[in-house]
N, C-alpha and C positions, 0 to 999 in steps of 0.2 A: 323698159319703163324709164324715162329721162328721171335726171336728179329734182326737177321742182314739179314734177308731179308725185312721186313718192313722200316728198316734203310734205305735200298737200295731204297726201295718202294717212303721213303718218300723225300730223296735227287732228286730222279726221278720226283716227282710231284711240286716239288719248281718249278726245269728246265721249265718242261711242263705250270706251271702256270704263267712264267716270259717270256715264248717263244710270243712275239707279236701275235697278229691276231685278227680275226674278236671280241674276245669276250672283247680284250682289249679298239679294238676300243667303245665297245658299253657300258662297264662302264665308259671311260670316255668323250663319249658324254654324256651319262645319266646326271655323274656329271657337264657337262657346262651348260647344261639346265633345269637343276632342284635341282643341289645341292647335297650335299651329303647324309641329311636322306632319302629323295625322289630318288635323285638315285640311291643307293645302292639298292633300292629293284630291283633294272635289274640284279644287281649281284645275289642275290638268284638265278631268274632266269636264269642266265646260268649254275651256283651250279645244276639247277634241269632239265638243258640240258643235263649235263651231265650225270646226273643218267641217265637219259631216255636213251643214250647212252650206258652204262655201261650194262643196263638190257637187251636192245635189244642183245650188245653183246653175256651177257651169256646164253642168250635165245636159240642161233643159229641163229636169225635172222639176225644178221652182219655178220656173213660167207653168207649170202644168197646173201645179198646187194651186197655186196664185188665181189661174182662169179658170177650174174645174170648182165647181162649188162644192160637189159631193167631196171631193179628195183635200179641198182646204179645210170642210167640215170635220172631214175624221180625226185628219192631224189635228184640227182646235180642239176639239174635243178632249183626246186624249191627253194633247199639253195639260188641259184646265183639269181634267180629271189627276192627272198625276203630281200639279202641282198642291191640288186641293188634297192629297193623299200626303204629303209632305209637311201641309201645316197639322194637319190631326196629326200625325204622328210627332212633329214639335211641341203640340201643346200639351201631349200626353207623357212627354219625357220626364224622366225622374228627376225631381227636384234638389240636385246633388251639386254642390261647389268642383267646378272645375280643380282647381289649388290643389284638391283632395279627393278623386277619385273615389270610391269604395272599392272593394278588392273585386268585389261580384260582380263590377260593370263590364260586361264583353268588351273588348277592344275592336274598335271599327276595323273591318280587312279593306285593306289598299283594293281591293277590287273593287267591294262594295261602295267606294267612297268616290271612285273615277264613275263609275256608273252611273251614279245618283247624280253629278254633275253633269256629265254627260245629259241625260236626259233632260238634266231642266234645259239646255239648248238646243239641243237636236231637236226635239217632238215642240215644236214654236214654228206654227206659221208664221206671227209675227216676223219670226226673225230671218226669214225664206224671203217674206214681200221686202225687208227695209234691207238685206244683200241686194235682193233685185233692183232695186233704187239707187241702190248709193254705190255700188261695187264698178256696175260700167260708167261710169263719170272719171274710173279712172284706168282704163284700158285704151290700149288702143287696135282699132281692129284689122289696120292694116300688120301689123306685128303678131309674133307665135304666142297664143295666149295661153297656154303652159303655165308659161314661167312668169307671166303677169300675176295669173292666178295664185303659183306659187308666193311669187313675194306679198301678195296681198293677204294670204293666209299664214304667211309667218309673224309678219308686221303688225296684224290683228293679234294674232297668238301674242307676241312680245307683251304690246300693249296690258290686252287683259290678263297674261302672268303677274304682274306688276300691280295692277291695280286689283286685281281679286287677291292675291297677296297680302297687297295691303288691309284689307277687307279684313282676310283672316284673323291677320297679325292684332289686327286693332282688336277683336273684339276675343282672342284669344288671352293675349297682355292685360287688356283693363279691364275684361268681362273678370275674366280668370280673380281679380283678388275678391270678388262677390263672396262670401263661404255663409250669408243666410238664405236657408232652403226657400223663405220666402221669397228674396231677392230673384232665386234661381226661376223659382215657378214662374214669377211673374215676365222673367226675361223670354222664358220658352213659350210661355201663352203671346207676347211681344211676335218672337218672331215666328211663330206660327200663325197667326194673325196677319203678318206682312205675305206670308206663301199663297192663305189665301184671297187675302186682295192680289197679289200679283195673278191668278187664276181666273179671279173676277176679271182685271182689265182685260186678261187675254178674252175672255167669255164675251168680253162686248166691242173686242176688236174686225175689224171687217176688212174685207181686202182694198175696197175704195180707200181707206184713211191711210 
């Protein structure tokens, strides 16, 4: 890959990684409910949503998704189902000041939290059709595309490390000095509210758009 197409590459992945949605919502819920070293590990997880994305692409198996209705049908389905399962369980979170913890709150396990991230990217047709769009604009096909793929999946990864990071951090930091229950509630009904409008839009997303 030449140096001013990666340039291009990598101005394209800032955009894509600052562009709101479901993965922003879900670092920084992470971060209101667990903080930022605890939550960031949701960021990995959508980091490894999106490879799984990226490879299913260059596999062929996202032109499949993309053309088969019944098989773009499933995966929507399930995204909107899973992320509509994410806001209930936000807005049903216990109304508790991050700052202060209670002693009885379970600690998120690092697995559980790369998971959850995970999925809200991988199970997104959305995010299958707009690789399919925007990834070969910068390949080129006479060259081993390997290593195209490679740098395009790290360079993405970089980007959204960074900006889901941010995400965390911000609402870890300035959520975090909230300590009224009411404040809390209302923040969780907030972003569980935002999970499942991001569900909705996926719900009425179609492969033509």
């Amino acid at each position: 890959m030449e140096l001013s197409t990666w340039l291009a590459l990598f101005a394209a992945s800032w955009a894509i990684s600052l562009s709101p949605g479901a993965g922003a919502v879900a670092a920084m819920s992470a971060g209101l409910n667990h903080g930022f070293r605890r939550g960031y590990l949701t960021t990995i997880g959508l980091v490894a949503g999106i490879w799984t994305q990226l490879v299913v692409v260059g596999a062929g198996l996202g032109a499949l998704v993309a053309a088969s209705g019944t098989a773009f049908l499933v995966v929507k389905w399930a995204g909107v189902a899973y992320l509509v399962w994410l806001g209930i369980q936000q807005w049903r979170a216990p109304a508790r000041p991050l700052a202060a913890p209670g002693a009885g709150v379970p600690r998120l396990r690092a697995r559980d939290a790369i998971l959850r991230g995970w999925m809200v990217n991988a199970v997104n047709p959305k995010g299958t059709v707009f690789l399919l769009a925007v990834v070969p604009q910068f390949l080129d096909p006479s060259a081993p595309l390997l290593m195209q793929y490679v740098i395009v999946g790290l360079t993405l990864g970089f980007t959204d490390l960074v900006v889901m990071g941010g995400y965390t951090a911000l609402a870890a930091r300035l959520l975090a000095s909230l300590k009224s229950p009411a404040h809390m509630r209302a923040l969780n009904r907030v972003f569980g509210s935002l999970f499942v409008a991001a569900g909705a839009l996926l719900a009425v997303f179609k492969r033509g758009a």
